[in-house]
C-alpha positions in Angstrom: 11.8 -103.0 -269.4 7.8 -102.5 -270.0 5.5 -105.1 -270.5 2.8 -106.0 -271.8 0.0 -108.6 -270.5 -2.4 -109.4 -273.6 -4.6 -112.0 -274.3 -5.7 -114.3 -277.6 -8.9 -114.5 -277.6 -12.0 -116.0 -280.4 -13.6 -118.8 -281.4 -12.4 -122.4 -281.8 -9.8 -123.3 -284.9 -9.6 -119.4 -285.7 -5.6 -119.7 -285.2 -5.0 -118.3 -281.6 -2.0 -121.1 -281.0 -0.8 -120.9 -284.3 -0.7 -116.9 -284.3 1.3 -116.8 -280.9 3.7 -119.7 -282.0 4.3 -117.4 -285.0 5.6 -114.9 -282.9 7.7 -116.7 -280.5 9.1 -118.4 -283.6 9.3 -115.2 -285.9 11.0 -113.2 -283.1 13.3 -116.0 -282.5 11.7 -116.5 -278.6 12.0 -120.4 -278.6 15.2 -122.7 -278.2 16.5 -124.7 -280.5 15.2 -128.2 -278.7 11.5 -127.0 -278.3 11.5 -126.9 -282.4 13.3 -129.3 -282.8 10.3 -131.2 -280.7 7.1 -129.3 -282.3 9.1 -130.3 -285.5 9.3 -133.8 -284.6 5.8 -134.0 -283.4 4.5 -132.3 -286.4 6.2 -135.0 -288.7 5.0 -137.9 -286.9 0.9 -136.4 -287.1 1.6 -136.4 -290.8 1.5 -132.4 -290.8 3.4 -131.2 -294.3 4.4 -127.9 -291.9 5.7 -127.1 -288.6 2.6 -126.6 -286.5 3.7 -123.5 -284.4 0.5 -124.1 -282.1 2.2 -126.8 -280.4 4.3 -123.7 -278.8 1.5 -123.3 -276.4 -1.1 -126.4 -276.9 0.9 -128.3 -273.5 -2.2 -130.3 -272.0 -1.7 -133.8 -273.7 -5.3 -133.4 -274.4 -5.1 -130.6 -276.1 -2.2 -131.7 -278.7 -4.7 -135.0 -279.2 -7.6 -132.7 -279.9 -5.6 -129.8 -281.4 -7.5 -127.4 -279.3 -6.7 -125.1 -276.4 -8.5 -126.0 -273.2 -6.7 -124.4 -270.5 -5.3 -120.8 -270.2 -1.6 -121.2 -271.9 0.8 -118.8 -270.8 4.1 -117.6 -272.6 6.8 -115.2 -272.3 9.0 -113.7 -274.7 11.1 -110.6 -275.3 12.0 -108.3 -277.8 14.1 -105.0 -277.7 11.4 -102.4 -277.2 9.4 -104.8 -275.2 8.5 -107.3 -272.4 5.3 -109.8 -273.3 3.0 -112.2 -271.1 0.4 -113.7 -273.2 -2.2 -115.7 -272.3 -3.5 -118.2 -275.0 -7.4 -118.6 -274.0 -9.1 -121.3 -275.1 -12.1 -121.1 -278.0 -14.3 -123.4 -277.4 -18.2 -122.1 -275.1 -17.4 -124.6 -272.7 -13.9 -123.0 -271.6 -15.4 -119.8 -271.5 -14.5 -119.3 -268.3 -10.9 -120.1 -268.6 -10.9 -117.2 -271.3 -12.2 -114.4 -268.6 -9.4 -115.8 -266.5 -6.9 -115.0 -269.2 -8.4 -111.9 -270.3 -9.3 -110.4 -266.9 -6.0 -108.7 -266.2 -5.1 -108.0 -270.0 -3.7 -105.0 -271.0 -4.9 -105.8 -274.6 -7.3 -108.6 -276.3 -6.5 -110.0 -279.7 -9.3 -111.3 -281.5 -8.7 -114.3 -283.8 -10.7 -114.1 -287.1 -10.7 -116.9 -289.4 -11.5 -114.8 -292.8 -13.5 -117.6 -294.4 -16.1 -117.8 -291.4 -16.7 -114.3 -290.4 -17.9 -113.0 -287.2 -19.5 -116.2 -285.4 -21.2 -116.4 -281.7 -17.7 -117.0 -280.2 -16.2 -114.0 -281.3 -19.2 -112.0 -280.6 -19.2 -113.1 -277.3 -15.1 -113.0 -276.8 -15.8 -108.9 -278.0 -18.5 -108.5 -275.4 -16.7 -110.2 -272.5 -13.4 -108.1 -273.6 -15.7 -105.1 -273.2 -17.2 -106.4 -269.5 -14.0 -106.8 -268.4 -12.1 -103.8 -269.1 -9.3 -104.5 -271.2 -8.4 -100.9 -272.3 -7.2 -101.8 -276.2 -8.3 -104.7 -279.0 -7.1 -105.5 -282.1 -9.6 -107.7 -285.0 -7.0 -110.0 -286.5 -8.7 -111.6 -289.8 -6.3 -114.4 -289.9 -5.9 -116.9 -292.9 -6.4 -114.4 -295.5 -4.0 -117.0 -297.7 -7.2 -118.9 -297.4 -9.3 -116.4 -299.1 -6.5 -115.4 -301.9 -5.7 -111.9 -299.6 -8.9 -110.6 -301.2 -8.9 -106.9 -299.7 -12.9 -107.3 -299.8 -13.1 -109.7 -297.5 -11.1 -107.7 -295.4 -13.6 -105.0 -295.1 -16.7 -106.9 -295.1 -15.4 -108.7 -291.5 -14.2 -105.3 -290.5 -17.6 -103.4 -291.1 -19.7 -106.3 -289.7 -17.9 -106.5 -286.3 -18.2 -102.3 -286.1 -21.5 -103.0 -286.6 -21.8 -105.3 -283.9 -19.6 -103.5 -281.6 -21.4 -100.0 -281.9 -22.9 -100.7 -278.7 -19.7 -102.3 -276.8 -17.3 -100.1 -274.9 -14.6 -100.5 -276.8 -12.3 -97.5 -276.4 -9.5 -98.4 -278.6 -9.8 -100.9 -281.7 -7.1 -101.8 -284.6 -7.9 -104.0 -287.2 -5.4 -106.2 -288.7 -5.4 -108.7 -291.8 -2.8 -111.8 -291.3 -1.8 -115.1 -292.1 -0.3 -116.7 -288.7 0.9 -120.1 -290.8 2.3 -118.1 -293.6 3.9 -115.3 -291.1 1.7 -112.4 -293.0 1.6 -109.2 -291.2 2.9 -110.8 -288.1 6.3 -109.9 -287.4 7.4 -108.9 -290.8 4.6 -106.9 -293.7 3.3 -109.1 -296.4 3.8 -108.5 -299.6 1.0 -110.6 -300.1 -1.2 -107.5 -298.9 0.2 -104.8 -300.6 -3.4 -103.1 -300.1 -2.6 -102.8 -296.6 -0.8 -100.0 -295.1 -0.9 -100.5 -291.5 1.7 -101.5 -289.1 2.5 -105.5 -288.8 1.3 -106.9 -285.3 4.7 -107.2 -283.3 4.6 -103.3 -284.5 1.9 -102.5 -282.9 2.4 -105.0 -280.2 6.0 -103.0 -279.2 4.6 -99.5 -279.6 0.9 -99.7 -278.1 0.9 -96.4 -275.4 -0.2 -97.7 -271.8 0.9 -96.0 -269.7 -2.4 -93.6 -269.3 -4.7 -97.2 -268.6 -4.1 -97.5 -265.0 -6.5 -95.5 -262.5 -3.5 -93.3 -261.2 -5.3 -90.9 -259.3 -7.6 -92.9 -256.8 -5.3 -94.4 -254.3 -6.8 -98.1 -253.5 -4.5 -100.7 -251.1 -6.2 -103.5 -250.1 -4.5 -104.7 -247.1 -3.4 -108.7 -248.0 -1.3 -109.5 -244.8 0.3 -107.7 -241.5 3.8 -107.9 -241.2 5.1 -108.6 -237.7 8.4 -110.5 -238.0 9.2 -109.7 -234.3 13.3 -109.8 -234.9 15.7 -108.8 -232.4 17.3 -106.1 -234.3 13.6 -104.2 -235.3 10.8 -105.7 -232.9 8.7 -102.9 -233.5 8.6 -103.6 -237.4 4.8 -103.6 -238.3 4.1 -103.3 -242.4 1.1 -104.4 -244.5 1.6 -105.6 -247.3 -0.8 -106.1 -250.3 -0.8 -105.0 -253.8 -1.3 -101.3 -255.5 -5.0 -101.6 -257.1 -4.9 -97.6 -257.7 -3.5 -94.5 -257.6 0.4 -93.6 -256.5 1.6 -93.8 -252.5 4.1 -92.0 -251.5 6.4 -91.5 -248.1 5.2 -89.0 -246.8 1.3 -89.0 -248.0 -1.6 -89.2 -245.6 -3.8 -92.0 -245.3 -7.4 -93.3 -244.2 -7.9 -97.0 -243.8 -11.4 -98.2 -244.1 -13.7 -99.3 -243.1 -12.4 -97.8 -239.6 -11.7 -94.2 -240.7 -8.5 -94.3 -238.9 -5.9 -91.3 -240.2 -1.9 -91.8 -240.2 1.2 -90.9 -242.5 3.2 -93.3 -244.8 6.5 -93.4 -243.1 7.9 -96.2 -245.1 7.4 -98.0 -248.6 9.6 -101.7 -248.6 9.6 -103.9 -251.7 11.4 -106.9 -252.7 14.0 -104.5 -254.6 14.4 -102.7 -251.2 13.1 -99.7 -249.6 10.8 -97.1 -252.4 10.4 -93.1 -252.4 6.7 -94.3 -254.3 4.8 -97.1 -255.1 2.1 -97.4 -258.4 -0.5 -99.4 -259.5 0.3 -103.3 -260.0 3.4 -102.9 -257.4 3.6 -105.1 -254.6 4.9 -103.6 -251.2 4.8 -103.7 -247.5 3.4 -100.0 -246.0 4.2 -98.7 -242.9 2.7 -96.1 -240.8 3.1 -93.5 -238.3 0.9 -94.9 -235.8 -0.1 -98.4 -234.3 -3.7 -99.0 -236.2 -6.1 -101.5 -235.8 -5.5 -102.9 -239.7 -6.3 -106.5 -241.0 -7.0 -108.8 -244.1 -9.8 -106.6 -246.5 -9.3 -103.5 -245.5 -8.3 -100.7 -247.2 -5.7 -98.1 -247.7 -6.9 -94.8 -249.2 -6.7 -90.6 -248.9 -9.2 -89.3 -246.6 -10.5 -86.8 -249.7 -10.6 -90.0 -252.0 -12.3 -93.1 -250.8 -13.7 -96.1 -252.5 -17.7 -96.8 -252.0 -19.1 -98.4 -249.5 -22.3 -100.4 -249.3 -24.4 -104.2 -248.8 -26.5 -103.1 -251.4 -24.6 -103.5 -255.1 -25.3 -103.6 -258.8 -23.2 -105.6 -260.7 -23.0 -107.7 -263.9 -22.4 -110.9 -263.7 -20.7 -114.1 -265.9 -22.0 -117.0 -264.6 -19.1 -119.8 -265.2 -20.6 -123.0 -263.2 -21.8 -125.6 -265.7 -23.6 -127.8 -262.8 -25.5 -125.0 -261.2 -27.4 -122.3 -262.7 -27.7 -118.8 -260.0 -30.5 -119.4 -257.5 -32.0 -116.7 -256.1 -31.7 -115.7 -252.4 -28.5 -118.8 -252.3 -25.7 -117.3 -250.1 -22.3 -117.4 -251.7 -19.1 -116.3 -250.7 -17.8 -113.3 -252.0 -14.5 -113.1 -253.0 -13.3 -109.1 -253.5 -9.6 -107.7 -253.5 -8.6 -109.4 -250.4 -11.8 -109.6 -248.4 -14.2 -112.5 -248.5 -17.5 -111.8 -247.6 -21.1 -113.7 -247.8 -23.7 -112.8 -249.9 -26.9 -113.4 -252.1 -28.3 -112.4 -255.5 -31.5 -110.7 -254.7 -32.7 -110.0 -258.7 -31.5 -110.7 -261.8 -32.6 -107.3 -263.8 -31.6 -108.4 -267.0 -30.0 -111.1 -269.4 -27.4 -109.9 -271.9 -28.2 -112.2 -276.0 -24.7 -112.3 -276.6 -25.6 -112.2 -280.4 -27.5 -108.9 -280.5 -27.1 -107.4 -277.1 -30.7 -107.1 -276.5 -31.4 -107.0 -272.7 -33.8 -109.7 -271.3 -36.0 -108.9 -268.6 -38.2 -110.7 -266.2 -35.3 -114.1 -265.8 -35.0 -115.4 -262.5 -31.6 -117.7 -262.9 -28.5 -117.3 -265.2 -27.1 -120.1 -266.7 -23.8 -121.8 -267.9 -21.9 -118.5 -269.7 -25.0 -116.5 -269.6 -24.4 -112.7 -268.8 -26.9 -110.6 -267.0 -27.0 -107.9 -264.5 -28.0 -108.1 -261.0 -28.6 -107.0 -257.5 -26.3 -108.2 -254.9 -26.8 -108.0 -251.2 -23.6 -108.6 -248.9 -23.7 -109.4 -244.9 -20.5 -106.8 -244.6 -20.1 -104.0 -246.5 -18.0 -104.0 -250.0 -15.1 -101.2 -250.5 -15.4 -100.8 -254.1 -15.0 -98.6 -257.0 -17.2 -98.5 -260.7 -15.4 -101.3 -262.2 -15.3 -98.9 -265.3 -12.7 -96.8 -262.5 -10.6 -99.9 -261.5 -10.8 -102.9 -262.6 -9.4 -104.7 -259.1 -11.5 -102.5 -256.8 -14.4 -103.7 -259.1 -14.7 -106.9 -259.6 -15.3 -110.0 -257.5 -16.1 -113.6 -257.8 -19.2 -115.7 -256.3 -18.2 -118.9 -255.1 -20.4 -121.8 -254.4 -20.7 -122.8 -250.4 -21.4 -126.3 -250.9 -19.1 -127.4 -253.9 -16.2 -124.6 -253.3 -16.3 -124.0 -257.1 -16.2 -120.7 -258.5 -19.4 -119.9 -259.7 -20.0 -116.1 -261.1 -16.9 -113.9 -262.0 -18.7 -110.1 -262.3 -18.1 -106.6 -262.3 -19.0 -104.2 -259.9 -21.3 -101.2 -261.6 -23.0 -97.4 -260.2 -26.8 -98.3 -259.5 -29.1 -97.3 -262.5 -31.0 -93.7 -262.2 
């Protein structure tokens, strides 16, 4: 069955719990005990409703505050269609659980609560779903019982965040008004909205096309571990295994590993469902080879007419998610990239991103808490990458902090500006 990994994403309150307990509860994804539970819970807070957000709110502090702090993950099932969702949390200070959540997302939903607006939060959720790649997004103006399903309020949110997102790279955005408490547009269509004539959410959820969103054409394996099992009955078995960032392998293909430049042929593809004719993006496998190479951890698997970049020198733009430590300058971090970890330092910050009008800041010398900027990054080993515009695994890295072992930086590998 096909699935699909999407994220909820938006500011604090705007109904990102709520919406995906709808669905779970809507398409009939949750046993009988765990309502019975949220039921029971919901009762004994005084609540005059079945608060659906408890679905995914597990953190007891969470339930206590009624927010989402950590990255909540679900899984349901309809049909048509596999799901993984990952509830991120709204709040600034857990921005950096919501780039976890949203970083391998197929598709972002944005939460709008239709009384508010567009606010920083969702402005800056829009921009980081942008950064990071996530190929499709869909503006959910959620309780429009609220605001008495008023069709003008509707438009007024949509034409403000077009407005806003002119300059994102957004490639493929649906707009959607709904009421997650009241089930509106969710899984079945409202006849509280009769003004609207799109599809309901699950709808769109079920039939989204994704098929064409993976980078198919530039073969990328970055080598995770060697295989050497040294059993009696193979004890010349030598695979490496890792994960399909790009591009499909096939028995049979050539290959170049880098950085060594070393040629061979793919004489073998195993998996955990046995042995494959063909291996695609997000598969993970064990290769082997025609010849006895010199391969290890971080390096990569590619064709010799299609290779990834190589260089110490990078661009890149960069979140900065440690709340203790703004950047610093000439600090050397570890870099952590596909399966490679390097050492590093920013050199130059060229510009900070204002999250609320895009505008680009020159002449800053540190990036702070969820600030956005881009910068120059120079590495003691050279990085195997790809625009992260090309592949979003090949492109991206995280800077983590030496002394503290924190994660500092989460950012996105880009071509050097002309």
């Amino acid at each position: 069955m096909q699935r699909l990994h999407f994220a909820t994403v938006g500011s604090v309150d705007d109904g990102k719990s709520t919406l995906i307990g709808r669905l779970l509860y809507d398409s009939k994804s949750i046993f009988e005990d765990q309502l019975e539970h949220i039921e029971a819970v919901s009762k004994r807070r005084g609540d005059d409703y079945v608060d659906l957000s408890l679905l995914t709110d597990g953190l007891r502090a969470e339930r206590e505050q009624s927010i989402t702090i950590d990255v909540a993950y679900r899984y349901f099932a309809t049909p048509k269609r596999g799901f993984i969702i990952a509830d991120c949390p709204g709040h600034i200070q857990y921005t950096r659980n919501m780039i976890t959540g949203a970083s391998n997302a197929d598709l972002a939903i944005v939460l709008v609560d239709a009384r508010a607006g567009i606010v920083e939060q969702t402005r800056r959720h829009s921009l980081l779903v942008s950064l990071l790649g996530v190929p499709h997004l869909v503006i959910c103006v959620n309780k429009m019982d609220l605001v008495n399903y008023d069709l003008e309020v509707f438009n007024n949110i949509r034409q403000e965040f077009e407005n806003f997102a002119a300059r994102l790279d957004l490639r493929d955005v649906t707009f959607l008004p709904i009421s997650a408490l009241a089930g509106d547009n969710v899984v079945s269509r409202s006849a509280n909205m009769p003004w609207f004539e799109g599809s309901t959410l699950l709808h769109h959820l079920e039939n989204i096309y994704t098929a064409s969103d993976s980078n198919r054409i530039d073969t990328r394996f970055p080598v995770q571990y060697v295989i050497r099992p040294q059993r009696a009955d193979n004890p010349d078995y030598r695979g490496y295994a890792g994960r399909v960032a790009g591009g499909v392998m096939r028995v049979g293909d050539e290959i170049m590993v880098m950085p060594s430049g070393l040629t061979s042929t793919i004489t073998a593809i195993d998996s955990p469902d046995g042995p494959l004719t063909q291996a695609e993006p997000g598969q993970a496998v064990t290769i082997l080879l025609a010849d006895d190479l010199s391969i290890t951890r971080g390096d990569m698997i590619c064709r010799p007419t299609n290779r990834p970049r190589s260089s110490q020198e990078l661009e890149a733009m960069l979140c900065w998610m440690d709340d203790a430590a703004p950047l610093q300058i000439d600090k050397i971090y570890s870099i952590k990239h596909t399966t490679k970890l390097a050492r590093g330092k920013i050199s130059d910050v060229l510009y900070r991103l204002d999250i609320n009008n895009l505008h680009r800041e020159p002449n800053i010398k540190e990036l702070k808490f969820n600030e956005i900027g881009r910068v120059t990054l120079h590495t003691t080993s050279p990085l195997l990458f790809d625009d992260y515009h090309q592949n979003r695994t090949t492109g991206s890295f995280i800077l983590i902090d030496e002394s503290t072992g924190q994660t500092a930086a989460a950012g996105m590998l880009l071509s050097p500006r002309s």
